[in-house]
C-alpha atoms as an extended CHARMM CRD file, in Angstrom:
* protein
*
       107  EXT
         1         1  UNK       CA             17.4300000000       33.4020000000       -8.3600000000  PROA      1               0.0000000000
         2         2  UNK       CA             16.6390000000       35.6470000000      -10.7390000000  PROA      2               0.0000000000
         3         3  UNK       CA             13.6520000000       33.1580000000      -12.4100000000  PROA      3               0.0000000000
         4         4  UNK       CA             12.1880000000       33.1340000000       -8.8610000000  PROA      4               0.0000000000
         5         5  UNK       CA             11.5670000000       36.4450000000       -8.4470000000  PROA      5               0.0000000000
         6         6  UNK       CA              9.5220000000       37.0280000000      -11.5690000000  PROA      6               0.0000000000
         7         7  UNK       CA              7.2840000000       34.0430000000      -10.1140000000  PROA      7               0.0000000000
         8         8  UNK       CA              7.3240000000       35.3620000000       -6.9050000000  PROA      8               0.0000000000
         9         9  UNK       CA              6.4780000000       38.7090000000       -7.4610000000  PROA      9               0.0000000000
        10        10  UNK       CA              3.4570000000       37.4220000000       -9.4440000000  PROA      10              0.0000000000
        11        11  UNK       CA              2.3090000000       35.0520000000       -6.9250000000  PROA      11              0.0000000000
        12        12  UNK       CA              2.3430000000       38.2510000000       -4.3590000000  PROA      12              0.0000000000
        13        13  UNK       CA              0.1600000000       40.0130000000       -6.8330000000  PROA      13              0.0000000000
        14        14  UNK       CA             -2.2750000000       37.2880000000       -7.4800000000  PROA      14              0.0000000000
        15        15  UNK       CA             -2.6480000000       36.4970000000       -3.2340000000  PROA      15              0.0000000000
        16        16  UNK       CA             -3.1600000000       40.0130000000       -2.3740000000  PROA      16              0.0000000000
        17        17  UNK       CA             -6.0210000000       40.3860000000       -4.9690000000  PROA      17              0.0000000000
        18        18  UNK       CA             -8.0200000000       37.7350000000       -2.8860000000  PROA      18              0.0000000000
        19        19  UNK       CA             -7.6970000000       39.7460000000       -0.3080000000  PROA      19              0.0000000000
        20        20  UNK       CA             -8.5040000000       43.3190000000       -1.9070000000  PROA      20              0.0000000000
        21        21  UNK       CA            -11.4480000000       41.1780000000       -3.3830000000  PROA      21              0.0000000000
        22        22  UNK       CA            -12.8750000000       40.5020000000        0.1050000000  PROA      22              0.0000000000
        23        23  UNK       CA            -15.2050000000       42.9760000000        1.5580000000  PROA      23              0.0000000000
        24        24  UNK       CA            -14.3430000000       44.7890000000        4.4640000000  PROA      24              0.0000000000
        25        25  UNK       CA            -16.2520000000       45.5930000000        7.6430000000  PROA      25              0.0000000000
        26        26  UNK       CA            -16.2980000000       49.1040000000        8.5210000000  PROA      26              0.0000000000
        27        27  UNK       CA            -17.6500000000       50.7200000000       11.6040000000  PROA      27              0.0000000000
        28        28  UNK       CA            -16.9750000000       54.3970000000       11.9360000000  PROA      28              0.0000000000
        29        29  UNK       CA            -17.5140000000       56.0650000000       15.3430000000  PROA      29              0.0000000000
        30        30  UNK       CA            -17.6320000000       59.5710000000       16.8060000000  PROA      30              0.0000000000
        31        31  UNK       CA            -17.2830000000       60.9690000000       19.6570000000  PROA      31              0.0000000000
        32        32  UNK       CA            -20.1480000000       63.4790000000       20.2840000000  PROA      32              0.0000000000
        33        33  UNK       CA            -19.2740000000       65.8230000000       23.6020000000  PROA      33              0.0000000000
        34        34  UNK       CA            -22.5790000000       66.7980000000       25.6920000000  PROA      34              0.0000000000
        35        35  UNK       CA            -21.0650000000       67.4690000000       28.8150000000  PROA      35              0.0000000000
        36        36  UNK       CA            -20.6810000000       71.6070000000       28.6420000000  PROA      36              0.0000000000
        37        37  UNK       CA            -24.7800000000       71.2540000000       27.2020000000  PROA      37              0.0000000000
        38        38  UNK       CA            -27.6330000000       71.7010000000       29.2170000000  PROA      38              0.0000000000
        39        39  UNK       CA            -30.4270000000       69.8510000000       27.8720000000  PROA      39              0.0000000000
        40        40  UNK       CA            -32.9950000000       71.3450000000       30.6270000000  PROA      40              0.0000000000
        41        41  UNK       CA            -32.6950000000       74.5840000000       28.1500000000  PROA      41              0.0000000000
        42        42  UNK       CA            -34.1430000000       74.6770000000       24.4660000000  PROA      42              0.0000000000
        43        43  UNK       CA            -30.7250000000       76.1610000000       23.1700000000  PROA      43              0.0000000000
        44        44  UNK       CA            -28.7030000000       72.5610000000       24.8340000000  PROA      44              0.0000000000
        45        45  UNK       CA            -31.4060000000       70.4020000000       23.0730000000  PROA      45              0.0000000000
        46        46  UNK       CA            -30.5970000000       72.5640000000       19.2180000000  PROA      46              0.0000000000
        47        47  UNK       CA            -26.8650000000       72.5490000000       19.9560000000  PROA      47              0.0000000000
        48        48  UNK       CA            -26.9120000000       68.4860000000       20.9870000000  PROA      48              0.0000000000
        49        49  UNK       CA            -29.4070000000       68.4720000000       17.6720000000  PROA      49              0.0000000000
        50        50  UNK       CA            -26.9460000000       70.3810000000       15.3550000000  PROA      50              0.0000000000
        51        51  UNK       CA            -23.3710000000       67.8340000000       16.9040000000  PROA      51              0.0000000000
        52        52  UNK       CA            -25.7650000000       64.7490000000       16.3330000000  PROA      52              0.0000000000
        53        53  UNK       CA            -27.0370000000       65.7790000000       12.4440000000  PROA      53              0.0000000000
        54        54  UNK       CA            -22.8860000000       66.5290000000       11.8400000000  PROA      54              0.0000000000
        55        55  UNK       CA            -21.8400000000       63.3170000000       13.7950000000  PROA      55              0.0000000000
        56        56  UNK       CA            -24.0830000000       61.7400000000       11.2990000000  PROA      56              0.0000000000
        57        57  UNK       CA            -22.2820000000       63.1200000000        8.0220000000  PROA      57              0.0000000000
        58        58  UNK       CA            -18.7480000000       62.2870000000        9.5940000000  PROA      58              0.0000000000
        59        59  UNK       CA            -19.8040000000       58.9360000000       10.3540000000  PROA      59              0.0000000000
        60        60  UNK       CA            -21.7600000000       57.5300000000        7.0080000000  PROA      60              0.0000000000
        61        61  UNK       CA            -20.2380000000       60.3680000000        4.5810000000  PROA      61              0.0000000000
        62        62  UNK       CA            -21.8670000000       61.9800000000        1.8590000000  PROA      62              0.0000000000
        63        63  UNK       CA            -21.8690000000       60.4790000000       -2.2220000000  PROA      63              0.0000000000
        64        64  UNK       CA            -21.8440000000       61.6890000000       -5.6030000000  PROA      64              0.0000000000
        65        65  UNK       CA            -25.3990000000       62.7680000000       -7.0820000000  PROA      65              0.0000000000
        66        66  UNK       CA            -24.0810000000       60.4880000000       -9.9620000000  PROA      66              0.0000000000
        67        67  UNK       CA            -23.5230000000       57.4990000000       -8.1650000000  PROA      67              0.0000000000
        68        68  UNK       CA            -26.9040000000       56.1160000000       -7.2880000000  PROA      68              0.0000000000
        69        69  UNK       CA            -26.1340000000       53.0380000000       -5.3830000000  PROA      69              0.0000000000
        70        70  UNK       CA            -23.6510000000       54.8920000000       -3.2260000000  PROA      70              0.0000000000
        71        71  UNK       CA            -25.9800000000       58.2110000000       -2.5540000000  PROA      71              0.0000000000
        72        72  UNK       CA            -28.9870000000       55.0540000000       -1.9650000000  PROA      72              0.0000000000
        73        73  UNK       CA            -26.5140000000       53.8120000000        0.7400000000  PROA      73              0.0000000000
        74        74  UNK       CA            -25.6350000000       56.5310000000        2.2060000000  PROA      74              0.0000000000
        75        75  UNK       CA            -29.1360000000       57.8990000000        2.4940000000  PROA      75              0.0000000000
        76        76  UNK       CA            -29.9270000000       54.6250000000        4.4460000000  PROA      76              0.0000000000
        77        77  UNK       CA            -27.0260000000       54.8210000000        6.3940000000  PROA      77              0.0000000000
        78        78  UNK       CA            -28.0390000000       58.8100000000        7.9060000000  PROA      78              0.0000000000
        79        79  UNK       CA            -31.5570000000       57.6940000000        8.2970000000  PROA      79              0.0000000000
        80        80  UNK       CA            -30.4130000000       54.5320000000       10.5450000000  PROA      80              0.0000000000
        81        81  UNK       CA            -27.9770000000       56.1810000000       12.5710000000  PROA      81              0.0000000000
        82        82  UNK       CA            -30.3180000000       58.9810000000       13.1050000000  PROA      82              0.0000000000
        83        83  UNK       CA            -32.6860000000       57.1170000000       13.8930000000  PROA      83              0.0000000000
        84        84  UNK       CA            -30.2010000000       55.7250000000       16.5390000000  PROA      84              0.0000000000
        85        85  UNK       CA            -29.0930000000       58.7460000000       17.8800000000  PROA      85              0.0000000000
        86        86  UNK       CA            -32.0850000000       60.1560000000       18.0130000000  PROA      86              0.0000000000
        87        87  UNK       CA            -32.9660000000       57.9430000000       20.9180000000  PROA      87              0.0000000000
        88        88  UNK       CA            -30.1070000000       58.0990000000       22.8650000000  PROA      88              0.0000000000
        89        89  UNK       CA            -30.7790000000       61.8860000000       22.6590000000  PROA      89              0.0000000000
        90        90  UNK       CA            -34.1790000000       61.8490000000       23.5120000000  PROA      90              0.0000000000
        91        91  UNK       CA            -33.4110000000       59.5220000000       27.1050000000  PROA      91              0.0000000000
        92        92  UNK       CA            -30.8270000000       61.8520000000       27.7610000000  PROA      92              0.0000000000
        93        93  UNK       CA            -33.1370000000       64.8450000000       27.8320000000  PROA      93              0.0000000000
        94        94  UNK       CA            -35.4620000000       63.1430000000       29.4690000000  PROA      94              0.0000000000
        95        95  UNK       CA            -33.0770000000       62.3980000000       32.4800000000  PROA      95              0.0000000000
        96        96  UNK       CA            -31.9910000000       65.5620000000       32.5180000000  PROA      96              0.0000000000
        97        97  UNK       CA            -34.5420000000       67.4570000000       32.6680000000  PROA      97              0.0000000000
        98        98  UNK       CA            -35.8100000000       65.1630000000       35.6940000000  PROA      98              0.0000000000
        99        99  UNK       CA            -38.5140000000       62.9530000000       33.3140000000  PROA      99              0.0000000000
       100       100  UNK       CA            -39.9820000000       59.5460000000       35.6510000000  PROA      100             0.0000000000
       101       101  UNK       CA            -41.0630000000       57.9990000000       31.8850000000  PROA      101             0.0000000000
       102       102  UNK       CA            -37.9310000000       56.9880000000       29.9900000000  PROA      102             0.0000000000
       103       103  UNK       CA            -39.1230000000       54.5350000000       27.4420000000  PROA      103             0.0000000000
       104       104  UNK       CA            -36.6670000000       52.9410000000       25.1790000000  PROA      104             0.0000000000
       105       105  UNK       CA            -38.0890000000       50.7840000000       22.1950000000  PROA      105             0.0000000000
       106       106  UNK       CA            -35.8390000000       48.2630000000       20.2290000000  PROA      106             0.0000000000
       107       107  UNK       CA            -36.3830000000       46.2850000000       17.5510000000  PROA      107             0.0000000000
């Protein structure tokens, strides 16, 4: 028994490094809250503005100014989801403020 557990313990080791080799899908969400905004007035658009650009930080981070690849990827990730958010803000202005025109694009 005590020969097997050596061997065991080693086999546990070597399995789970497969795994930790494996890459991991990630999808982070928040939760942004618009419903005390009013996005008829100017100050409900900046405040909806200001949630989305920190929803964006919470949601792809921030990297090191050493770490290239990481700050690259992270850069690409806030200019996606922006870009993302961005539209979903702009139709819900638009409906709220009464708009006929709501024009969604998608690539």
């Amino acid at each position: 028994m005590i020969r097997l557990f050596p061997a065991t313990l080693l086999l546990a080791f070597f399995g789970s490094t497969q795994a930790l080799a494996e890459p991991i899908p990630v999808t982070n969400r928040v939760v942004v809250t618009t419903a005390d905004l009013d996005f008829t007035a100017s100050s409900g658009q900046q405040r909806l503005e200001r949630r989305l650009a920190i929803a964006v930080i919470e949601v792809c981070g921030e990297a090191s100014s050493v770490d290239l690849v990481g700050s690259n990827a992270v850069r690409r990730c806030h200019h996606e989801t922006r870009a993302q958010v961005s539209a979903y803000a702009r139709r819900a202005i638009a409906l709220a403020q009464g708009s006929s025109t709501v024009a969604l694009a998608a690539r």
